[in-house]
C-alpha positions in Angstrom: 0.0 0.0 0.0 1.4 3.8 -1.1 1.5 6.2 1.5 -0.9 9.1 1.2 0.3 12.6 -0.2 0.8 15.2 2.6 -1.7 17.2 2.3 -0.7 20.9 1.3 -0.8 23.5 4.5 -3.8 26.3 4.6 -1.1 28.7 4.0 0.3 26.3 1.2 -2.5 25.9 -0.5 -3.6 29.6 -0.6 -0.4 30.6 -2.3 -1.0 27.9 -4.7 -4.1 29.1 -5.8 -3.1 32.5 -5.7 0.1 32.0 -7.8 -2.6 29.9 -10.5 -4.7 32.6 -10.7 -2.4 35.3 -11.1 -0.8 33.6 -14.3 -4.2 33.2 -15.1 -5.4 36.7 -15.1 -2.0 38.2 -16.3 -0.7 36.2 -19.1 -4.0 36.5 -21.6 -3.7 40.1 -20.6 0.2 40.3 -21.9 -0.9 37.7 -25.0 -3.5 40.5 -25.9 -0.8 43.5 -25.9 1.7 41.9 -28.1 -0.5 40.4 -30.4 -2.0 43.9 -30.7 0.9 46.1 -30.3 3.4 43.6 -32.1 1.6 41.0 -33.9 3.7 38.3 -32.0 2.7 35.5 -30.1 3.7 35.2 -26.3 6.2 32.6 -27.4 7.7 34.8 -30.2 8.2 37.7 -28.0 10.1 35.7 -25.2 12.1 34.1 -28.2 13.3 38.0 -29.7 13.7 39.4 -26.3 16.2 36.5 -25.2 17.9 36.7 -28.7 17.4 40.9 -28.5 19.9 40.3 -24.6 22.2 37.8 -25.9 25.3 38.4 -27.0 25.9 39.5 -30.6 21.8 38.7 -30.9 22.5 35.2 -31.0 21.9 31.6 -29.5 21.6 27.8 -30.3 18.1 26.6 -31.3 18.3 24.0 -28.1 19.7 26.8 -25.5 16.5 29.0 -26.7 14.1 26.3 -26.5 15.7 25.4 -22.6 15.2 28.9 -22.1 11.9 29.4 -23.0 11.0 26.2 -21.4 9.3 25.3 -24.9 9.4 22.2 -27.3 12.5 21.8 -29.8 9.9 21.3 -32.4 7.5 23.9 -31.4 10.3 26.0 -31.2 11.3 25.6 -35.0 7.8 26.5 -36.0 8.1 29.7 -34.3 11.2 30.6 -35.7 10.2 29.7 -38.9 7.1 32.4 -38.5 9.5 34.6 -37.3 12.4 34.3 -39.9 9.6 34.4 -42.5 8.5 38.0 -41.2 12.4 39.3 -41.2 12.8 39.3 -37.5 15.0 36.9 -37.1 17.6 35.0 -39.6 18.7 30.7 -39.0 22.2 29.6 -39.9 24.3 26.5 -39.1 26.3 26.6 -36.3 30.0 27.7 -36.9 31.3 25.3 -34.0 29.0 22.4 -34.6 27.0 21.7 -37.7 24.2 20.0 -36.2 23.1 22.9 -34.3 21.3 25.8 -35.5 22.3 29.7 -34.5 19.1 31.9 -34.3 20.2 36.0 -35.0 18.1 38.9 -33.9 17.9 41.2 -37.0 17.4 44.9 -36.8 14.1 44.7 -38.1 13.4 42.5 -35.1 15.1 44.8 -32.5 12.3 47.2 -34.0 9.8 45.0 -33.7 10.5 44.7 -30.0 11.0 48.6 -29.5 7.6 48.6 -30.8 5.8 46.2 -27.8 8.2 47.2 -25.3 7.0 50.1 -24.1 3.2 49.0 -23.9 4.7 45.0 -22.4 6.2 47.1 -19.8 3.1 49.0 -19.5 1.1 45.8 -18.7 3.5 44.0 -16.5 3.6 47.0 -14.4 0.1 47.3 -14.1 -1.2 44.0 -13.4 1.2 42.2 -11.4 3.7 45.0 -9.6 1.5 47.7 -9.3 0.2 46.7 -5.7 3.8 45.5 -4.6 6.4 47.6 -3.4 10.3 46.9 -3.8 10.8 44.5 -1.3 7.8 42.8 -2.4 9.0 42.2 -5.9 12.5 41.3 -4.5 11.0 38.6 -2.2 8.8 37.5 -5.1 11.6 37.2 -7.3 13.8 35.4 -4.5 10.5 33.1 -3.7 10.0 32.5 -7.5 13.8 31.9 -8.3 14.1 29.1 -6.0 10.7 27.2 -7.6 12.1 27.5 -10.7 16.0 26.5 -9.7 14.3 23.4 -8.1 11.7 22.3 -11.0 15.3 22.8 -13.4 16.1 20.1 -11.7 14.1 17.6 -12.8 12.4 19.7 -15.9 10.3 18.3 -18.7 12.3 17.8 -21.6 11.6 21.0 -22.8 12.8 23.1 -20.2 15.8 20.9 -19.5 19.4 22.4 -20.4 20.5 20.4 -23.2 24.1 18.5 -22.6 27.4 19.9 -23.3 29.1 18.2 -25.8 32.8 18.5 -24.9 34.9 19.2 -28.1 
């Protein structure tokens, strides 16, 4: 016979269901603004902001996908909605043939310009607008552990891919 789950705490179970609903209420919200602001998808924005902060605008397929905590395959059908519009550009990898390097281009730098300020706008409004400073930095402390620990055991989609010594 399995032991039973322990059961969640009140306390637990309250910031469960308030961390649910808050992604609830705030992601549609964020969808709507870039779709209208940007015509991008929630997925294609994370995708040019990470590629908009890395270095020289660039990154592996895999390491964007880990990132994004999205499939490899889904992934490639963004990027090839994406590449299609200009924003970004696909090439082999330099240092390893089998992987692909995704590139910002300019005309995807504007695109984010473009959504940024109104993204910001939302973000602000819905989810730090009743927190103060030390809120936010104990959210992002509380949140930054939960996500450390689920990178630990990730779905294939959000797990690092393997370095491949050379």
């Amino acid at each position: 016979m399995t032991d039973s789950p322990k059961a969640l705490t009140p306390t637990q179970l309250q910031a469960y269901l308030a961390f649910t609903e808050v992604g609830s209420l705030v992601r549609p919200a964020v969808e709507k603004q870039l779709r209208d602001a940007g015509e991008l998808s929630y997925i294609q924005f994370q995708l040019l902001a990470r590629l908009g902060d890395a270095p020289a605008g660039s990154l592996r397929m895999t390491d964007l996908a880990d990132g994004v905590v999205y499939s490899r395959s889904g992934l490639t059908y963004q990027a090839q909605l994406l590449e299609r519009r200009g924003l970004i550009v696909r090439a082999p990898s330099p240092d390893d043939e089998r992987s692909t390097v995704v590139t910002i281009t300019e005309p995807g730098r504007d695109a984010l310009a473009v959504v940024f300020p109104g993204h910001i706008e939302t973000v602000h409004q819905l989810l730090f607008a009743p927190l103060d400073d030390d809120d936010a930095s104990d959210l992002a402390r509380i949140l930054g552990r939960v996500s450390e620990r689920l990178r630990t055991a990730p779905p294939r989609s959000a797990s690092r891919a393997p370095v491949i010594p050379r």
